[in-house]
PyMOL Python script that loads the backbone (N, CA, C, O; Angstrom):
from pymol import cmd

cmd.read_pdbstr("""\
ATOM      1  N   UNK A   1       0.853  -1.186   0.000  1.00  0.00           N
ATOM      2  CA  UNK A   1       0.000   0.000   0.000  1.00  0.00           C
ATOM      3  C   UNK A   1       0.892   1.241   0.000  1.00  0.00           C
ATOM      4  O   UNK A   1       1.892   1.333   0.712  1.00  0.00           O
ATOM      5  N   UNK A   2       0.520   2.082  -0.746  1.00  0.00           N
ATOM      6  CA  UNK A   2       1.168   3.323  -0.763  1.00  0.00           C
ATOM      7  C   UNK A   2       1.046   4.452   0.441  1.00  0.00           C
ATOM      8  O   UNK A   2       0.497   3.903   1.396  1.00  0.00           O
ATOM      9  N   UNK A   3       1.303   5.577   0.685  1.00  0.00           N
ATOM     10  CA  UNK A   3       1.148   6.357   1.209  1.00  0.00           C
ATOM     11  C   UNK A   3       0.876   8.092   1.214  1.00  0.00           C
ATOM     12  O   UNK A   3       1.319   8.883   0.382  1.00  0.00           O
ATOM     13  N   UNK A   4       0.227   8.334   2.113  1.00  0.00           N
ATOM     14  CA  UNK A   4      -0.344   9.620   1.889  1.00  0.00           C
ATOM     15  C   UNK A   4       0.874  10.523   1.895  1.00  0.00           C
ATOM     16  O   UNK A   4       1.805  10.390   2.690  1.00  0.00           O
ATOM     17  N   UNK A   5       0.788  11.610   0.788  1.00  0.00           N
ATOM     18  CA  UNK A   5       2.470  12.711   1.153  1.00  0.00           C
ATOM     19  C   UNK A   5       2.604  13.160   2.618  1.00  0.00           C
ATOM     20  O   UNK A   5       1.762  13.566   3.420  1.00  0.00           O
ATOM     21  N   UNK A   6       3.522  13.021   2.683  1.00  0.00           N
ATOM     22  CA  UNK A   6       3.693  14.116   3.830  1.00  0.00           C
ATOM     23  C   UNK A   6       3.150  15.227   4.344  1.00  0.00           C
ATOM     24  O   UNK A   6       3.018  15.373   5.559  1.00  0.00           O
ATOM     25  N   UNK A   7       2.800  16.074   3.508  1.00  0.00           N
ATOM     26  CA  UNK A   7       1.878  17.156   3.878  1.00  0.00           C
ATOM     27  C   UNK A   7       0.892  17.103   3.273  1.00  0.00           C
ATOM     28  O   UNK A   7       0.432  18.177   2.887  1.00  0.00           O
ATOM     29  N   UNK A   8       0.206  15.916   2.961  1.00  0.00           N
ATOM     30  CA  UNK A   8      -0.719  15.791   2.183  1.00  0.00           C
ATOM     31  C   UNK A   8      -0.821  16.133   0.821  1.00  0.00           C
ATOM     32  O   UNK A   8       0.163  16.519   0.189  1.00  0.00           O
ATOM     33  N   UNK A   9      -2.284  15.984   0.173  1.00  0.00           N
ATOM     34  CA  UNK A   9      -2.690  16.677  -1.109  1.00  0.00           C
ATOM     35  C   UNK A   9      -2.755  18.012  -1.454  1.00  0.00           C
ATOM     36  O   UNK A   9      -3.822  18.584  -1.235  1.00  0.00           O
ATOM     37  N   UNK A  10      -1.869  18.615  -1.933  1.00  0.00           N
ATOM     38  CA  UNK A  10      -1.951  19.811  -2.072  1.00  0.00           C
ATOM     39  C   UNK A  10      -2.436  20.580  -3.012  1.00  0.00           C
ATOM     40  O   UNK A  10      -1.663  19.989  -3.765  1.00  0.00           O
ATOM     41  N   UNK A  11      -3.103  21.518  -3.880  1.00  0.00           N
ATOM     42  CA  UNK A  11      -3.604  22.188  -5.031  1.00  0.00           C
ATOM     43  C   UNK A  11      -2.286  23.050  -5.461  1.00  0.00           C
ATOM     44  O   UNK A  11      -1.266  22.988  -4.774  1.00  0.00           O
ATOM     45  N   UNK A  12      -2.369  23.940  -6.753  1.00  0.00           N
ATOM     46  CA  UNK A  12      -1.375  24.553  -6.711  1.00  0.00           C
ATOM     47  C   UNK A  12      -1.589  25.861  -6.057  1.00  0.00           C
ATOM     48  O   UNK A  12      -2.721  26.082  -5.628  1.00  0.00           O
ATOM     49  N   UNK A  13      -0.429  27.003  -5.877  1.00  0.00           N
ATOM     50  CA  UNK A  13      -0.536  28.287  -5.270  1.00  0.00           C
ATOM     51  C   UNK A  13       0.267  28.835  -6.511  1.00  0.00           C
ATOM     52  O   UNK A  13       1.201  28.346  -7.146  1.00  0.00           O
ATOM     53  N   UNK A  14      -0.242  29.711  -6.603  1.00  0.00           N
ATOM     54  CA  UNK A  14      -0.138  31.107  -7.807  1.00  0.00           C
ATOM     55  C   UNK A  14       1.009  32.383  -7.191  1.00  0.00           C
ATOM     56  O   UNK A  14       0.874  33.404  -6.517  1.00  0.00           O
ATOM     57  N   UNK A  15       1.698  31.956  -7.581  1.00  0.00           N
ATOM     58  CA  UNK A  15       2.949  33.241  -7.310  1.00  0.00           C
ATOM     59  C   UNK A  15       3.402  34.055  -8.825  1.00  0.00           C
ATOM     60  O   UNK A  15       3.726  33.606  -9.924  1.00  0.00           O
ATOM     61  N   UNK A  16       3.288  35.109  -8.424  1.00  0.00           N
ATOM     62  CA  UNK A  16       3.868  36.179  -9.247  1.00  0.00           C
ATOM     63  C   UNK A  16       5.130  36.112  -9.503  1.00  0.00           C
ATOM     64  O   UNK A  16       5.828  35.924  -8.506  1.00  0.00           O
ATOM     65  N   UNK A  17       5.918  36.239 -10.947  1.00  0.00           N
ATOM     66  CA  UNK A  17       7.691  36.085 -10.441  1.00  0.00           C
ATOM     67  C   UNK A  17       8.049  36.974 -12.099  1.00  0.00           C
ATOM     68  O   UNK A  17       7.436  36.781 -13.149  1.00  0.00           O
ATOM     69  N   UNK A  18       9.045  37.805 -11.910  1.00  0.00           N
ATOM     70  CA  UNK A  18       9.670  38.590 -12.972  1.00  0.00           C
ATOM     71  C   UNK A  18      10.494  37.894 -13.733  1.00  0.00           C
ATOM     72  O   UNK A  18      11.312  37.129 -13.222  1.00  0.00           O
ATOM     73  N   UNK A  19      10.372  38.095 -15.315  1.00  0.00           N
ATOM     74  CA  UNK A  19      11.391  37.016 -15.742  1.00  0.00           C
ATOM     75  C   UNK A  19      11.414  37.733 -16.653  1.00  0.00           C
ATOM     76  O   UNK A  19      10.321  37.921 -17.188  1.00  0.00           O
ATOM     77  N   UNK A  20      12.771  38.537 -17.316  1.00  0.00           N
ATOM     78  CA  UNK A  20      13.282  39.910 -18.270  1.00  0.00           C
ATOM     79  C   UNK A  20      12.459  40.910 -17.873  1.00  0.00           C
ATOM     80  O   UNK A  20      11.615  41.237 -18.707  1.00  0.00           O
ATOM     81  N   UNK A  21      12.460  41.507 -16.813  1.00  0.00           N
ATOM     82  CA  UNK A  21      11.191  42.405 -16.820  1.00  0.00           C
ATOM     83  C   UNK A  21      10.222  42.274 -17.058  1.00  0.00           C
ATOM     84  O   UNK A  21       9.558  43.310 -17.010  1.00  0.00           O
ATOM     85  N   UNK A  22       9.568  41.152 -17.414  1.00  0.00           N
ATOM     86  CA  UNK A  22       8.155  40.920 -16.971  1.00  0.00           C
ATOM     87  C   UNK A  22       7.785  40.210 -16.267  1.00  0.00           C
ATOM     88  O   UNK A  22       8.461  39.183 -16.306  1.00  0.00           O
ATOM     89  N   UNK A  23       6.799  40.166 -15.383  1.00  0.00           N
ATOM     90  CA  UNK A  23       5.767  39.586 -14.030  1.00  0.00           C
ATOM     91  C   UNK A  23       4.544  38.598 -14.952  1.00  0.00           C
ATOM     92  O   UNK A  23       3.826  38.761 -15.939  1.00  0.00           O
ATOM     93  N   UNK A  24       4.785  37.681 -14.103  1.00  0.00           N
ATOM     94  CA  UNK A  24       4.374  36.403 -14.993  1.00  0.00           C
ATOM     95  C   UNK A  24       3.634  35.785 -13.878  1.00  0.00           C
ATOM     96  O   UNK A  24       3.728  36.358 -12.793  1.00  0.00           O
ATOM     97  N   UNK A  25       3.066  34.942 -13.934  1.00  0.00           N
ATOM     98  CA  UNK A  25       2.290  34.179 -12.619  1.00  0.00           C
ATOM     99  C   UNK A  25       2.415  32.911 -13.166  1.00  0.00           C
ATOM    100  O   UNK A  25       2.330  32.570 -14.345  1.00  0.00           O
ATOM    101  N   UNK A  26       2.749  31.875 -11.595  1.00  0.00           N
ATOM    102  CA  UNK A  26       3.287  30.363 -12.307  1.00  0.00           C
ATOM    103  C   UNK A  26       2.402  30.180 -10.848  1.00  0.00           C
ATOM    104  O   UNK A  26       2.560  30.764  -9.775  1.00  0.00           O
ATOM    105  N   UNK A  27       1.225  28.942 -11.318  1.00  0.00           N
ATOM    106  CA  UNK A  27       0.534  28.074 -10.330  1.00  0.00           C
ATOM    107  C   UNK A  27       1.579  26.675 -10.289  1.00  0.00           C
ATOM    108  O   UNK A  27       1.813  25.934 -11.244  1.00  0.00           O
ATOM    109  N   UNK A  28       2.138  26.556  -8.852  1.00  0.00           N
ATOM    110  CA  UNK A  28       2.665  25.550  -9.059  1.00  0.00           C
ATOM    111  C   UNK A  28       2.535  24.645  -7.408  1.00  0.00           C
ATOM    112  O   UNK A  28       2.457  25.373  -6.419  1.00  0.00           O
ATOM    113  N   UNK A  29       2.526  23.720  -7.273  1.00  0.00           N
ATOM    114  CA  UNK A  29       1.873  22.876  -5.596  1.00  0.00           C
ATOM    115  C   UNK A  29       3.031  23.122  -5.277  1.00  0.00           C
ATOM    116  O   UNK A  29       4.100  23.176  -5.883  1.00  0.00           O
ATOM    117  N   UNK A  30       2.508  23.358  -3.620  1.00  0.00           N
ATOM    118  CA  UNK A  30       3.854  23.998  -2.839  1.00  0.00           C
ATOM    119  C   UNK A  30       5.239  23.115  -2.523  1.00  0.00           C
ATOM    120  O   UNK A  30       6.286  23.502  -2.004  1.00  0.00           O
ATOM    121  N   UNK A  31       4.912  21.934  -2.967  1.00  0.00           N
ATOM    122  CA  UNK A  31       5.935  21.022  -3.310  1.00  0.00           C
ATOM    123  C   UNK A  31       7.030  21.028  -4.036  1.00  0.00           C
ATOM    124  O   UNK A  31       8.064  20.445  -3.712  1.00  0.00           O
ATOM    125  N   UNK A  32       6.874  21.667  -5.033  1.00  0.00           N
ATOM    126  CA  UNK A  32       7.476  21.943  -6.450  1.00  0.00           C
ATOM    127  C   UNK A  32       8.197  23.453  -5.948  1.00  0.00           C
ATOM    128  O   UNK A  32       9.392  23.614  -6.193  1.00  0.00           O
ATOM    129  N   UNK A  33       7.428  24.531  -5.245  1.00  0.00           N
ATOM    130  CA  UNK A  33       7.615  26.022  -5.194  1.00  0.00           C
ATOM    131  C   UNK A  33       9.084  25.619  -4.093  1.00  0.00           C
ATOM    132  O   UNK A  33      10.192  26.154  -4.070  1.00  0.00           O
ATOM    133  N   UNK A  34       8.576  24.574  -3.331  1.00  0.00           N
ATOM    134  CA  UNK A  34       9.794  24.099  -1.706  1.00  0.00           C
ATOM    135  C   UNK A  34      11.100  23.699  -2.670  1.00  0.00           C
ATOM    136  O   UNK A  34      12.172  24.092  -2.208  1.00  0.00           O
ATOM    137  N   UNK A  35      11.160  23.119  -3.691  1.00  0.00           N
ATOM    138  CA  UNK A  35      11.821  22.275  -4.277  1.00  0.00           C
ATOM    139  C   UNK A  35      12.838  23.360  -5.224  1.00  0.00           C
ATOM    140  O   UNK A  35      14.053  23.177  -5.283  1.00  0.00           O
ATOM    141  N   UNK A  36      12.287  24.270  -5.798  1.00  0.00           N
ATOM    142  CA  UNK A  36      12.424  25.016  -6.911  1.00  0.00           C
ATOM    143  C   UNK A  36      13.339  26.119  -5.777  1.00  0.00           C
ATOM    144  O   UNK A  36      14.434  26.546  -6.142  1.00  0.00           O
ATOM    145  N   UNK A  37      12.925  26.399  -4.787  1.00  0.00           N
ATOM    146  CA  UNK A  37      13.449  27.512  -4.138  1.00  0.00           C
ATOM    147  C   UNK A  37      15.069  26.625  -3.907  1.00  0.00           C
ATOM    148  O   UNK A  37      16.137  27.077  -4.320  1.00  0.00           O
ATOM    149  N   UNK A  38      14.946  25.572  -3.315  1.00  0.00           N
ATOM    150  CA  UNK A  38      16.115  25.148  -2.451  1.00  0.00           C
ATOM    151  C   UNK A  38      17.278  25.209  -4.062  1.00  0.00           C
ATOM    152  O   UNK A  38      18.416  25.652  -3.905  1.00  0.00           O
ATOM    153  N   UNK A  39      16.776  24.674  -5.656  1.00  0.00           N
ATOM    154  CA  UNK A  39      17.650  24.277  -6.887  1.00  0.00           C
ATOM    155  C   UNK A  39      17.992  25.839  -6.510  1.00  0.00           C
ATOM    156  O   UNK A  39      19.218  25.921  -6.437  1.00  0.00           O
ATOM    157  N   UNK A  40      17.380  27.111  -6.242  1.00  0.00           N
ATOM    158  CA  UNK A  40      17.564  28.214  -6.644  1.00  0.00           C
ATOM    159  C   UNK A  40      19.183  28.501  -5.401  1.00  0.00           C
ATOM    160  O   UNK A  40      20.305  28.920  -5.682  1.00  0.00           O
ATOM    161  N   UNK A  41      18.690  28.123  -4.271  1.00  0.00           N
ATOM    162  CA  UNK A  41      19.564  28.172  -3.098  1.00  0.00           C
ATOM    163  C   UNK A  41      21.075  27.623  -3.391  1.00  0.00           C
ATOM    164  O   UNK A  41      22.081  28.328  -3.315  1.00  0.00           O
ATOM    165  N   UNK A  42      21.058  26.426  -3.691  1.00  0.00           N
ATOM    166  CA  UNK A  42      22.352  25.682  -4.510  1.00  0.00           C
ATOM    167  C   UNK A  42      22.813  25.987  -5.323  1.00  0.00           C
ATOM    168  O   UNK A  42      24.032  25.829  -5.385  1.00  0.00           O
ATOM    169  N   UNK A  43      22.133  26.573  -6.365  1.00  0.00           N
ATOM    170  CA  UNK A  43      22.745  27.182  -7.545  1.00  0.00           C
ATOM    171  C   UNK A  43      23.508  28.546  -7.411  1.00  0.00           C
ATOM    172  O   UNK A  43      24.355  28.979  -8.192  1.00  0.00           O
ATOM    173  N   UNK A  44      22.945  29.254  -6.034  1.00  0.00           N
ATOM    174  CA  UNK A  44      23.178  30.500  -5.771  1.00  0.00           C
ATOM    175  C   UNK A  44      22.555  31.508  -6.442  1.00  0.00           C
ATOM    176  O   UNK A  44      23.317  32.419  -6.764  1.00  0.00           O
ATOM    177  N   UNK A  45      21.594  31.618  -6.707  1.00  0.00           N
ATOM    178  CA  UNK A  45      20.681  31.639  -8.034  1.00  0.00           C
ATOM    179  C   UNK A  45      19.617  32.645  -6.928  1.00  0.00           C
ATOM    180  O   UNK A  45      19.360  32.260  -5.787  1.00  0.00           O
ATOM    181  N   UNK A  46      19.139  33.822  -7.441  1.00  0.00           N
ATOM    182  CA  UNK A  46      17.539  34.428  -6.970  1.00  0.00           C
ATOM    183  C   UNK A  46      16.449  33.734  -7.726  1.00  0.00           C
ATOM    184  O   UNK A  46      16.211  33.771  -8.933  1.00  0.00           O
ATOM    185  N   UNK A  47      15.932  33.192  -6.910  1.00  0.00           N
ATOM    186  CA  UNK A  47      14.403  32.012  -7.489  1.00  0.00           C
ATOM    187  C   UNK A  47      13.862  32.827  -9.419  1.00  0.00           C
ATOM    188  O   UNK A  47      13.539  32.262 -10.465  1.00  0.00           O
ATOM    189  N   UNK A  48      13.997  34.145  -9.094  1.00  0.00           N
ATOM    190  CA  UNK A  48      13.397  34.757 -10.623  1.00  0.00           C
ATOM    191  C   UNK A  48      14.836  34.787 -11.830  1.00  0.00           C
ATOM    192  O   UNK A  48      14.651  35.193 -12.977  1.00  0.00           O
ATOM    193  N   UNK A  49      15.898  34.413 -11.465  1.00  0.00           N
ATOM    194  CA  UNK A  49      16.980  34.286 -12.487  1.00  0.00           C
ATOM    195  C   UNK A  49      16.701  32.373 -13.390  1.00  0.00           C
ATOM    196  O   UNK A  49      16.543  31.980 -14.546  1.00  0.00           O
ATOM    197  N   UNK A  50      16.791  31.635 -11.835  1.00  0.00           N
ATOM    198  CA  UNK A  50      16.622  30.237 -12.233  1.00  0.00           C
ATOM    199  C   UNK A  50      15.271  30.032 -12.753  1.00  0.00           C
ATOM    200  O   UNK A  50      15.281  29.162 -13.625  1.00  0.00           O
ATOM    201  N   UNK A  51      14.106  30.525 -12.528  1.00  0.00           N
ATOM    202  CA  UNK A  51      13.219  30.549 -13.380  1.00  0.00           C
ATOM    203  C   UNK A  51      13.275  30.748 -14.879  1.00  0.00           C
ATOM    204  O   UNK A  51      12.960  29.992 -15.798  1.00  0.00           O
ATOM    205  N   UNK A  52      13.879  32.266 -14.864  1.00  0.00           N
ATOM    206  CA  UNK A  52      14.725  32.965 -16.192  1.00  0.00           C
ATOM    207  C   UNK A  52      15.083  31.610 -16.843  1.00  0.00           C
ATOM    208  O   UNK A  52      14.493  31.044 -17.763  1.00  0.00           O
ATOM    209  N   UNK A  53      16.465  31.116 -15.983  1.00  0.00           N
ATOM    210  CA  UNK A  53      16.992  30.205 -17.053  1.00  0.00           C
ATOM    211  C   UNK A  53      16.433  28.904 -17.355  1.00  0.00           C
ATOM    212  O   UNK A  53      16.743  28.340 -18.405  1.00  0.00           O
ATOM    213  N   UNK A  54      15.567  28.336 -16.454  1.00  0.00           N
ATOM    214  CA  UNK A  54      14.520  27.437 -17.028  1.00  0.00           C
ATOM    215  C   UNK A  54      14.016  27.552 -18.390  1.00  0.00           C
ATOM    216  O   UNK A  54      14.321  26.851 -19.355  1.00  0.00           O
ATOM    217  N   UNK A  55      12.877  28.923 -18.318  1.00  0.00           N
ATOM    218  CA  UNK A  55      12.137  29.266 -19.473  1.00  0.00           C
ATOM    219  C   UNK A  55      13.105  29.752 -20.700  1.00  0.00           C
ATOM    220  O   UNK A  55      12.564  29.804 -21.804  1.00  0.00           O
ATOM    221  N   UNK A  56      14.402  30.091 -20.614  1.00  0.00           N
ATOM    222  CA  UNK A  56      15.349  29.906 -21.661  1.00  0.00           C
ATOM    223  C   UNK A  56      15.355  28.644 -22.323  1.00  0.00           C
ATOM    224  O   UNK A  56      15.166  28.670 -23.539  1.00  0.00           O
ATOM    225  N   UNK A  57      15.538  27.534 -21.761  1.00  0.00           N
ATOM    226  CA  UNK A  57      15.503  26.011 -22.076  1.00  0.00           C
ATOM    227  C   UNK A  57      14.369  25.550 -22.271  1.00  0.00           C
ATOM    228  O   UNK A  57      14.442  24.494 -22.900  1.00  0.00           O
ATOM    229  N   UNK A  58      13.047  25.933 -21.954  1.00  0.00           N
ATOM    230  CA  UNK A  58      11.493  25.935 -22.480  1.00  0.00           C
ATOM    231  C   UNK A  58      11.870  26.571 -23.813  1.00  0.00           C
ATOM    232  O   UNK A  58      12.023  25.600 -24.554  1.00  0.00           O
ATOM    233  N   UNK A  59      12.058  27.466 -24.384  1.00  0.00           N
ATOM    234  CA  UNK A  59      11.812  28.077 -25.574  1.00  0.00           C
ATOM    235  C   UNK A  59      12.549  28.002 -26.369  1.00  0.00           C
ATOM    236  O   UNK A  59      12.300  28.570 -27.432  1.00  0.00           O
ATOM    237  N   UNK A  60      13.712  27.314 -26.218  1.00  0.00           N
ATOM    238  CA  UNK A  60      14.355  26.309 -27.208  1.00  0.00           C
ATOM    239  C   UNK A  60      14.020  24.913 -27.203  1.00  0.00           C
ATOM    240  O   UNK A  60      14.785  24.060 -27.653  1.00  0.00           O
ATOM    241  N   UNK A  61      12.743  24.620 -26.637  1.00  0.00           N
ATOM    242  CA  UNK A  61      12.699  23.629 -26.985  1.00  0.00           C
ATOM    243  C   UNK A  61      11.867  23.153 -28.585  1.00  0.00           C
ATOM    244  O   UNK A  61      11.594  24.114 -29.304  1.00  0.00           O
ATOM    245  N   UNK A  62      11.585  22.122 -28.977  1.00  0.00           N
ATOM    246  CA  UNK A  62      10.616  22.097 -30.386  1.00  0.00           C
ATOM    247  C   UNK A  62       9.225  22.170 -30.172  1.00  0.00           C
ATOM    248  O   UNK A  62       8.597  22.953 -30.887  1.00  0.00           O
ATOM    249  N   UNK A  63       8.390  21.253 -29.003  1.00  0.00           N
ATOM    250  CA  UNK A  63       7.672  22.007 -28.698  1.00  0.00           C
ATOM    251  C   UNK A  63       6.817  22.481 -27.475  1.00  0.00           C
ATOM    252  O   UNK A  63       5.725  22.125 -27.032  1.00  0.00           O
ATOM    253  N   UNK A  64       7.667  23.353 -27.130  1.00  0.00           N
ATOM    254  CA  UNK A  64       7.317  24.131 -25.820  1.00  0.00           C
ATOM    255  C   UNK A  64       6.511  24.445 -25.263  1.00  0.00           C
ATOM    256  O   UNK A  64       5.696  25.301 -25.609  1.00  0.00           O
ATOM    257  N   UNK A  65       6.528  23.515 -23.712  1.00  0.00           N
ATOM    258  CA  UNK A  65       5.384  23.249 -22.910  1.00  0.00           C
ATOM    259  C   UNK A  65       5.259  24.247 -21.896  1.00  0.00           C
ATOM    260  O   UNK A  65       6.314  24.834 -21.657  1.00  0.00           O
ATOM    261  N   UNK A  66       4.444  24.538 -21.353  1.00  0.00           N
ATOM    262  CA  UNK A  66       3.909  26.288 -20.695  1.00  0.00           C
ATOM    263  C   UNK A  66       5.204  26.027 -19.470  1.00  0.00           C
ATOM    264  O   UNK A  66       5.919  25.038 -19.308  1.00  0.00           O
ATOM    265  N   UNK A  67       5.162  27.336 -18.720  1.00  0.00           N
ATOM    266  CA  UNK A  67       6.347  27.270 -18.176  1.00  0.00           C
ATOM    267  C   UNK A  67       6.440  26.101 -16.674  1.00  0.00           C
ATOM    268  O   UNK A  67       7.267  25.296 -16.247  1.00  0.00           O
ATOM    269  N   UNK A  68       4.890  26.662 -16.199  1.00  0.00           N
ATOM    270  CA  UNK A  68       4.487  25.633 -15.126  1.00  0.00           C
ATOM    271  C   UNK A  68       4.926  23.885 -15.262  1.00  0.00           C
ATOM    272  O   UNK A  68       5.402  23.198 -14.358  1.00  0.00           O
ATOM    273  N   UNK A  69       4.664  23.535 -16.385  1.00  0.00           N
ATOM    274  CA  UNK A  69       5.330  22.140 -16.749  1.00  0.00           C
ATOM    275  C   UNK A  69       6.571  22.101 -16.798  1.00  0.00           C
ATOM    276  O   UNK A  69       7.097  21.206 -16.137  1.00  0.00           O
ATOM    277  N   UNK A  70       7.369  22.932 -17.493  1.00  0.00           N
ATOM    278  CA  UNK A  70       8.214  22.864 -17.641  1.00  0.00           C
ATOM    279  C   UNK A  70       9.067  22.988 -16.482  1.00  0.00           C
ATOM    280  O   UNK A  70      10.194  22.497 -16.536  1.00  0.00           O
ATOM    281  N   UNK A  71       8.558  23.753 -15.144  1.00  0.00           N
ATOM    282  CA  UNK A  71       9.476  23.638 -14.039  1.00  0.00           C
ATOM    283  C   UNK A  71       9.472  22.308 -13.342  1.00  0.00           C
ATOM    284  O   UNK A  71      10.438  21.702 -12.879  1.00  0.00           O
ATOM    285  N   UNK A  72       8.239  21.978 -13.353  1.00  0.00           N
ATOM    286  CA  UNK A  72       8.008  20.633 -12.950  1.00  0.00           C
ATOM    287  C   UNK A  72       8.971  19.217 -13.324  1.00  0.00           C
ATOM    288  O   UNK A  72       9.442  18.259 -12.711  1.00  0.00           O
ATOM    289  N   UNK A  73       8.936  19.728 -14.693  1.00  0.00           N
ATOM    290  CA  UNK A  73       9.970  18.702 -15.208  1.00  0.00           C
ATOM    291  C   UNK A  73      10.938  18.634 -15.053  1.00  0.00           C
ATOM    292  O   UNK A  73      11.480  17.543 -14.876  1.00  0.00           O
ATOM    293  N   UNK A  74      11.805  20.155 -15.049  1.00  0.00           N
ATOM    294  CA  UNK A  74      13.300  20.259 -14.921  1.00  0.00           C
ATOM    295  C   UNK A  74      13.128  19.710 -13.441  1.00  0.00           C
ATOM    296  O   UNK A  74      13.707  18.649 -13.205  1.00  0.00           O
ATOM    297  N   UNK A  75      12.454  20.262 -12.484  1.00  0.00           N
ATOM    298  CA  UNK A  75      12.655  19.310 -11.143  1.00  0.00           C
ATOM    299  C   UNK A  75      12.963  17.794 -11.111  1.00  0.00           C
ATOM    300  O   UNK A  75      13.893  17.203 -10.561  1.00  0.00           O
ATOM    301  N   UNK A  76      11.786  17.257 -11.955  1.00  0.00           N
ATOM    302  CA  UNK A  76      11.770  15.954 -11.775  1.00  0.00           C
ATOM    303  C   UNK A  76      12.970  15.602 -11.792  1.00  0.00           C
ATOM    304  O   UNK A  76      13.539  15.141 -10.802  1.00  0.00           O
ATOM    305  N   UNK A  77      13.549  15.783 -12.994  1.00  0.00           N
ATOM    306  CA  UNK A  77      14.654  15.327 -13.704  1.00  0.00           C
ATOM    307  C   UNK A  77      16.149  15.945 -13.135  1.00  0.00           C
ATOM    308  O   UNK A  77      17.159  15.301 -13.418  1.00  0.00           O
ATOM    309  N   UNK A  78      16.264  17.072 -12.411  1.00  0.00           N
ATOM    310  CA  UNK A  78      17.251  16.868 -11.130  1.00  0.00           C
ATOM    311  C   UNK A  78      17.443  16.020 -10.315  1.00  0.00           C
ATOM    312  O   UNK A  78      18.544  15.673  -9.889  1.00  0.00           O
ATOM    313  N   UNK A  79      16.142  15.493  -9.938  1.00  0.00           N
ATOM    314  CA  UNK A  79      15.552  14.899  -8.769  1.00  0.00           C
ATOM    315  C   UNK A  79      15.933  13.557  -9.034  1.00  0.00           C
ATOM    316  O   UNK A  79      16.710  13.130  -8.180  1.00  0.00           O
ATOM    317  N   UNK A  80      15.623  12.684 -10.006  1.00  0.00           N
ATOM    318  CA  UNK A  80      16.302  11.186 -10.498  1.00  0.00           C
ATOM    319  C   UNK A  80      17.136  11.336 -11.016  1.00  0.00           C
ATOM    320  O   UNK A  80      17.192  10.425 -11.843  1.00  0.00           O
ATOM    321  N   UNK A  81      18.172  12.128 -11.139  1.00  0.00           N
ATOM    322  CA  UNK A  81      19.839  12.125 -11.871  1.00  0.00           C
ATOM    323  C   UNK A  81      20.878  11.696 -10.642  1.00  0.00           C
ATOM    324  O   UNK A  81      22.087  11.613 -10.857  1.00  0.00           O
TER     325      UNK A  81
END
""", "prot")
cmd.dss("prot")
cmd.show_as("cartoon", "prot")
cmd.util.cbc("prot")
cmd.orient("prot")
């Protein structure tokens, strides 16, 4: 049997974040926002640069998935390397 998360089921939360001068809003579960802050912490990185360079690598991609996925993914994929 599996188990319930840790902090449970969560929905996403909607944060505002600047990326080239513009203010963008990314719904993302506070799981992902906990996760995304700490890549930002390690990297030495302000959470709205590593975003930045996320959505750099979103928009080279062929075909580019909204940014919300796309953070998700780059997580994942830190996360099992």
């Amino acid at each position: 049997m599996i188990d319930t998360p840790e902090d449970g089921f969560v929905g996403p939360v909607k944060r505002s974040v600047t990326i080239a001068g513009h203010q963008t809003s990314i719904s993302l579960e506070p799981v992902f926002w906990t996760a995304l802050e700490q890549a930002a912490g390690e990297a030495g990185l302000p959470l709205n640069a590593l975003i930045a360079q996320i959505d750099v690598l979103r928009i080279g991609a062929d075909d580019p998935p909204n940014l919300a996925s796309a953070i998700r993914t780059w997580l994942f994929d830190r996360a099992v390397r």
